[in-house]
C-alpha positions as CSV (number, residue, x, y, z in Angstrom):
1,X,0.0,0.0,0.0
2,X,0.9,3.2,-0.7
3,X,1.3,6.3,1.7
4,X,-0.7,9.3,1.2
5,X,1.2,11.8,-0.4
6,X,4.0,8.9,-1.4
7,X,6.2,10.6,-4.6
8,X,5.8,7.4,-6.6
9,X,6.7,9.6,-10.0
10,X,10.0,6.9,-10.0
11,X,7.6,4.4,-11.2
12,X,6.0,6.0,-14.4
13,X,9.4,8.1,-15.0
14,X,12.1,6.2,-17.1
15,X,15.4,7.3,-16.7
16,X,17.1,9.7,-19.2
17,X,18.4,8.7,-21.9
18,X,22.0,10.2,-20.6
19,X,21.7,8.8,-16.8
20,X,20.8,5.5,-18.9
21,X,24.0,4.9,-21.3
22,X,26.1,5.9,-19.0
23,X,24.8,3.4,-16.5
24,X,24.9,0.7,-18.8
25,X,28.5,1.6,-19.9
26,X,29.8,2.0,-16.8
27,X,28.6,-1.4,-15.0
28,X,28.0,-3.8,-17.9
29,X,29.8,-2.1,-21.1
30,X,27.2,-3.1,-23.7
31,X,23.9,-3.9,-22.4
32,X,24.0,-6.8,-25.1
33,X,25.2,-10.4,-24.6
34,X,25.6,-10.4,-28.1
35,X,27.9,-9.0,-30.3
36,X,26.6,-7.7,-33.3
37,X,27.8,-7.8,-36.4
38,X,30.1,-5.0,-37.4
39,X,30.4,-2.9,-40.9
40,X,33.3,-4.7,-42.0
41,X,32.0,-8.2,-41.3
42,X,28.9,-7.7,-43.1
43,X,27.4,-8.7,-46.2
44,X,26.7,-6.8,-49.1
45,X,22.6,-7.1,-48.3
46,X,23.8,-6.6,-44.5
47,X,25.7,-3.5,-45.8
48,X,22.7,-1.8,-47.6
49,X,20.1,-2.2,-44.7
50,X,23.1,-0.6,-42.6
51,X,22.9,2.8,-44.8
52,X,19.3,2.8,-45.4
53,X,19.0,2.9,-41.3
54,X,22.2,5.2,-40.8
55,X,20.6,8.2,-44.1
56,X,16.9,8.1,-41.2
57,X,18.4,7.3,-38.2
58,X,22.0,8.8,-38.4
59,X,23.4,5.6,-36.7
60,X,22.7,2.1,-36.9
61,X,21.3,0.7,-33.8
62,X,22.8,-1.9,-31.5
63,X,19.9,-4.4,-31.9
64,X,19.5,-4.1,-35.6
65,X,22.9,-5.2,-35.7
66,X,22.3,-8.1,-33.5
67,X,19.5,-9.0,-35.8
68,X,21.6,-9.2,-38.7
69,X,23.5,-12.6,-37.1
70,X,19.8,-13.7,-39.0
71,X,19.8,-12.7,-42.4
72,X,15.9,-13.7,-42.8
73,X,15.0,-12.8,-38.9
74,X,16.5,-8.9,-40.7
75,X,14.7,-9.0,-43.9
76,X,11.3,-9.9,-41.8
77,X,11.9,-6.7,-39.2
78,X,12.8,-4.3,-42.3
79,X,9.6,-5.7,-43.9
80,X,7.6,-5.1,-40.9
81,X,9.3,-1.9,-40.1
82,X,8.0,-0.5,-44.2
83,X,4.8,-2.0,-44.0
84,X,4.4,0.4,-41.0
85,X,5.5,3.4,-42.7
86,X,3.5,2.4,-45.9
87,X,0.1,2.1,-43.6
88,X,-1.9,5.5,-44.3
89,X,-4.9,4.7,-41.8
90,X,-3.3,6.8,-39.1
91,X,-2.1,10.6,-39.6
92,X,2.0,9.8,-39.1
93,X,1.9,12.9,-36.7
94,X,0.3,10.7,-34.2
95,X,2.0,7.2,-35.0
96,X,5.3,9.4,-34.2
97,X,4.0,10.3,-30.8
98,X,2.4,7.0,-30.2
99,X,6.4,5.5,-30.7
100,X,7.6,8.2,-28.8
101,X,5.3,7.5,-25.7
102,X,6.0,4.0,-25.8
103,X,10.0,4.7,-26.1
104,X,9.6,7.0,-23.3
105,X,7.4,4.5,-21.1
106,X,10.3,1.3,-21.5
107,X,13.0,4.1,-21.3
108,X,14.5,3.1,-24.2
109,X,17.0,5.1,-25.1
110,X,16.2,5.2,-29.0
């Protein structure tokens, strides 16, 4: 049970994204258990996904690159990932928020 007047903001507020990398950097060093795969060990098709990502995102995430150990487990999410831009039921204004709530509500710090 919670007190009367409790601050339970801690429960609802995710960390920032600063507090949060360096957290993980300094106690764990990656928070993966997997390496992922690296520019120069990738494939050609590996490679092109890599600069399609890094021209919208300006970086390629960490878990994309763990994907790519799965050449078909990447082709499925970057499927996925264009059928949800291509979907025009929902003003993109609000599917941008909606992603950004739900980043903010995990804390995940992309």
């Amino acid at each position: 049970m919670i007190a009367d007047g409790a601050d339970v903001r801690w429960r609802t507020t995710p960390p920032s994204a600063t507090y949060y990398d360096t957290a993980v950097t300094l106690h764990y060093g990656s928070m993966a258990r997997i390496e992922g795969i690296s520019d120069k060990d990738a494939t050609i098709a590996t490679r092109a996904v890599y600069g399609a990502v890094r021209r919208k995102l300006g970086r390629v995430p960490e878990p994309l690159r763990i994907t790519a150990h799965q050449g078909r487990l990447l082709a499925a999410v970057g499927g996925m990932e264009m059928a949800e831009e291509g979907m025009h039921s929902v003003d993109p204004v609000i599917k941008a928020l909606a992603g950004i709530q739900a980043a903010v509500q995990i804390g995940c710090p992309f």
